[in-house]
C-alpha positions in Angstrom: 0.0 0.0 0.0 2.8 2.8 0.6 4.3 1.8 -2.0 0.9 2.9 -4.5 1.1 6.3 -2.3 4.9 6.8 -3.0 4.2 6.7 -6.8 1.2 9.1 -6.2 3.3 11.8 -4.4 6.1 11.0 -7.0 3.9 11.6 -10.2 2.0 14.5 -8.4 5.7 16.1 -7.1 7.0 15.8 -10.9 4.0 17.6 -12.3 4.4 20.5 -10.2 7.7 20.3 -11.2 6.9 20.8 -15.2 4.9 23.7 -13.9 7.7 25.3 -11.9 9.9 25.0 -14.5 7.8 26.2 -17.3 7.3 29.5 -14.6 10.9 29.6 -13.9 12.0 29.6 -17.7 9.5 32.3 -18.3 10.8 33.9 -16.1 14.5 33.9 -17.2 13.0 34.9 -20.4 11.6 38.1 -19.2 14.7 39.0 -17.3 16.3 38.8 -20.3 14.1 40.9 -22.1 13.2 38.2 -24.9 12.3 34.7 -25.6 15.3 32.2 -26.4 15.0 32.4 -30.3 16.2 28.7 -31.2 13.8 26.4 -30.0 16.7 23.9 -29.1 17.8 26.4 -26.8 14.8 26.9 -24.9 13.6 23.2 -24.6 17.8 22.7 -23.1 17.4 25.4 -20.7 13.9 23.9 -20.0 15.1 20.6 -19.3 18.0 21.9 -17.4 16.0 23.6 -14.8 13.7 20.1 -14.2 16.4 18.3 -14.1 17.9 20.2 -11.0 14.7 20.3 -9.4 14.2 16.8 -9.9 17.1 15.9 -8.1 16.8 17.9 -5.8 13.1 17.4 -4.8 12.8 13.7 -5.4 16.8 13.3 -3.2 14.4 14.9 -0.6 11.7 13.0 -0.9 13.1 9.6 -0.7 15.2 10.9 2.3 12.5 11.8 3.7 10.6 8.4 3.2 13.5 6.4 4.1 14.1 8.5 7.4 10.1 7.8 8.4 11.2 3.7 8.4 
């Protein structure tokens, strides 16, 4: 059974995640005063920042899980 709710809070964490980083790459975007022209560019920057923040967020997640046992 917690094994059904760890792939619930995993899938739910990760889309927040796409959100955060679609936010956060908007938001490097308006700092810079212009969208990333090449397409390539933008969907590397894109998976760049979700990458980090998947790391980061699930590392703390399962630290968290396997600190509870």
């Amino acid at each position: 059974m917690e094994t059904n709710l760890e792939v619930i809070y995993y899938t739910l964490v990760a889309a927040g995640l796409y959100f955060m980083s679609d936010w956060l790459l908007d938001r490097i975007e308006i700092s810079r005063g212009e969208r990333f022209q090449n397409r390539c560019v933008r969907s590397l920057v894109f998976f760049l920042i979700i990458l980090v923040l998947a790391f980061i967020t699930f590392g703390l997640i399962n630290y968290l899980v396997l600190y509870r046992e």
